[in-house]
C-alpha positions as semicolon CSV with decimal commas, in nm:
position;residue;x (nm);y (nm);z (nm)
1;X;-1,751;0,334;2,116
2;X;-1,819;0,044;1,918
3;X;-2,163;-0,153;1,817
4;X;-2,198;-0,472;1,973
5;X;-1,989;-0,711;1,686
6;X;-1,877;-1,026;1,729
7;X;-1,514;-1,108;1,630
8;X;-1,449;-1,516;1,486
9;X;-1,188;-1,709;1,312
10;X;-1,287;-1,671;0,930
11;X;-1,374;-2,014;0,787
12;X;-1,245;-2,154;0,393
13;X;-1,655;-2,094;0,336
14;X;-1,587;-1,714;0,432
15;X;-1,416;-1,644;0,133
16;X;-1,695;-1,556;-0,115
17;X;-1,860;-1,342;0,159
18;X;-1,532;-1,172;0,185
19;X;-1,483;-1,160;-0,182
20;X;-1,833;-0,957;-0,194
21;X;-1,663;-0,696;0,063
22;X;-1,310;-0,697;-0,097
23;X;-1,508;-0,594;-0,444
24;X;-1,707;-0,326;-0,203
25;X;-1,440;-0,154;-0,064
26;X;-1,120;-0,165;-0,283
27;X;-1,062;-0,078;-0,679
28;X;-0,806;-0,382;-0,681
29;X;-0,938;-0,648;-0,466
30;X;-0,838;-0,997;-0,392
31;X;-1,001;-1,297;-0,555
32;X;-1,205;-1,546;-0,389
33;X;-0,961;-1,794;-0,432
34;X;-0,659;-1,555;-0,261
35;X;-0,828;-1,487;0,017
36;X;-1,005;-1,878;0,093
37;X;-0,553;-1,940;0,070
38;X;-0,473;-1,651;0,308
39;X;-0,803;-1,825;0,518
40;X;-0,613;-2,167;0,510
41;X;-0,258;-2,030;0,579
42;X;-0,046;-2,230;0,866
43;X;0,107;-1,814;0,946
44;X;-0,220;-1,667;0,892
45;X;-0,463;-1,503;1,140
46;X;-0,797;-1,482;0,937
47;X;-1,115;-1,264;1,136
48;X;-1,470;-1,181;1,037
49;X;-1,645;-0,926;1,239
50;X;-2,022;-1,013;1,230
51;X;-2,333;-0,897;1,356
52;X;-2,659;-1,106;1,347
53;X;-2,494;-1,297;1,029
54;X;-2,404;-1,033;0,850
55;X;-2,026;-0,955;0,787
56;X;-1,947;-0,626;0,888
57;X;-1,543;-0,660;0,796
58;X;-1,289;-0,874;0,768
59;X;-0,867;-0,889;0,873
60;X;-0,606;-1,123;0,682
61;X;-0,217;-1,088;0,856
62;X;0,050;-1,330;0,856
63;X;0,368;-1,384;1,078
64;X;0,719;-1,551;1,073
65;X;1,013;-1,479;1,227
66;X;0,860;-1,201;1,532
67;X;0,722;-1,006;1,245
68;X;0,360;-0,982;1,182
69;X;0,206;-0,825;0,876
70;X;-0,185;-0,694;0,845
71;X;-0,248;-0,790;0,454
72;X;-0,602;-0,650;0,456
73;X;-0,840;-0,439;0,637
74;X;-1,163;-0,448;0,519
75;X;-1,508;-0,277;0,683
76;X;-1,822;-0,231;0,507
77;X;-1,944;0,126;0,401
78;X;-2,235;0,121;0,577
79;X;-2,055;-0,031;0,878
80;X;-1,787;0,252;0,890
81;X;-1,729;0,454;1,182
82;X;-1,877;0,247;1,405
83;X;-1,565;0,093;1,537
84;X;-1,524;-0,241;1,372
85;X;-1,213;-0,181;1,208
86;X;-1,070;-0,085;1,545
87;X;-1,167;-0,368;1,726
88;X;-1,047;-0,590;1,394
89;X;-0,683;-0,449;1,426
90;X;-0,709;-0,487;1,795
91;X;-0,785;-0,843;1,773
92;X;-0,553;-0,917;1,525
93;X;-0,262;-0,741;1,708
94;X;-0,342;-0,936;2,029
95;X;-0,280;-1,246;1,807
96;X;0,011;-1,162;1,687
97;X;0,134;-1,051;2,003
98;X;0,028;-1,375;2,177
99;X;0,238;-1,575;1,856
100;X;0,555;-1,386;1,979
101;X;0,519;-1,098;1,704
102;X;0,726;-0,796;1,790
103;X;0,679;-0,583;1,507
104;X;0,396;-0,513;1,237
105;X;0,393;-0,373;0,963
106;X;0,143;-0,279;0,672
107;X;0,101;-0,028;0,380
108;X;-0,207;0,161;0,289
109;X;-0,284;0,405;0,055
110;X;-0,100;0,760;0,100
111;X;-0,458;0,924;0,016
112;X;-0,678;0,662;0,285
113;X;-0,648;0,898;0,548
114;X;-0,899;0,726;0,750
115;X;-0,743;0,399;0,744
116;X;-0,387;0,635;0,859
117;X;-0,608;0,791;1,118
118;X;-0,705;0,430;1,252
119;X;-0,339;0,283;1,259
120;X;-0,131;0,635;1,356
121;X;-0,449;0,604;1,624
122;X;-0,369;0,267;1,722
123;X;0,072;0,362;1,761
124;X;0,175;0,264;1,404
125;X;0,441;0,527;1,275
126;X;0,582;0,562;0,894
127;X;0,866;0,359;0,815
128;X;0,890;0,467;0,450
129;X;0,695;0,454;0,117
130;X;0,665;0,183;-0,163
131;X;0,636;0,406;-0,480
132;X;0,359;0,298;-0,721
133;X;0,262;-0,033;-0,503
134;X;-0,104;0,015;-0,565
135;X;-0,277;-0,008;-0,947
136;X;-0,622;0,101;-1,014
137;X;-0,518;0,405;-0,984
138;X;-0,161;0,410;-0,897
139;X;-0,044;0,521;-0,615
140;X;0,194;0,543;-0,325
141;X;0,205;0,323;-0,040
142;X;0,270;0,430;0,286
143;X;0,454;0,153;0,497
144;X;0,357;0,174;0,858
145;X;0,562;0,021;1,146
146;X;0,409;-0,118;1,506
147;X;0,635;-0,247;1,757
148;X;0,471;-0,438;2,014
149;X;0,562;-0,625;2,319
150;X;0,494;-0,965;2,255
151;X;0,379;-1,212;2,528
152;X;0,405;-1,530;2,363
């Protein structure tokens, strides 16, 4: 079960916060500046998982056309396995769902088996594999597939 977190819109002002965690958790992360645009985007759902001000994690997707797409995942290591990243990628899904999104995808790296564990958890099923997509180091990317039922 999860910790108490709450779950917000991320704010422009988020993004260095979010910059910190992006450095944190991945060898190739996002700048500031790519993630306050992904904040700002008109097709962009943008949350911050927080507990008493401090950001636990983070999830950036976009949408157009009934397809959804999580960019980024993010939970802090010492806020891991507590359930945030569930309830980010439950949130997120919801909002997709309730923009009309049918279907979502996302890729992750084909050695993160925790983050595979979380989405293959959550219904997400491979739809194929993007050779070499991530650098420092290379590797494979699994593309994972999600359809849901969308009520909007």
């Amino acid at each position: 079960m999860a910790e108490p977190c709450l779950i917000r819109p991320a704010l422009p002002a988020d993004a260095a916060e979010l910059g910190r965690l992006e450095r944190a958790c991945f060898s190739d992360p996002w700048t500031d500046r790519s993630l306050a645009e992904a904040i700002r985007s008109d097709h962009g759902i943008s949350l911050v998982a927080t507990d008493r001000g401090e950001t636990l994690g983070y999830l950036l997707a976009r949408h157009a056309g009934g397809s959804g797409e999580i960019l980024n995942l993010a939970v802090a290591p010492p806020a891991r396995r507590r359930g945030v990243g569930r309830v980010l990628l439950d949130e997120g899904l919801r909002r997709l769902s309730d923009l009309g999104v049918a279907e979502v995808f996302l890729e992750v790296r084909e050695s993160n088996g925790a983050a595979l564990a979380l989405y293959q958890g959550r219904g997400f099923r491979i739809a194929g594999t993007r050779r070499g997509y991530y650098r420092s180091p290379e590797e494979d990317a699994l593309v994972l597939r999600l359809e849901i039922h969308a009520s909007g």
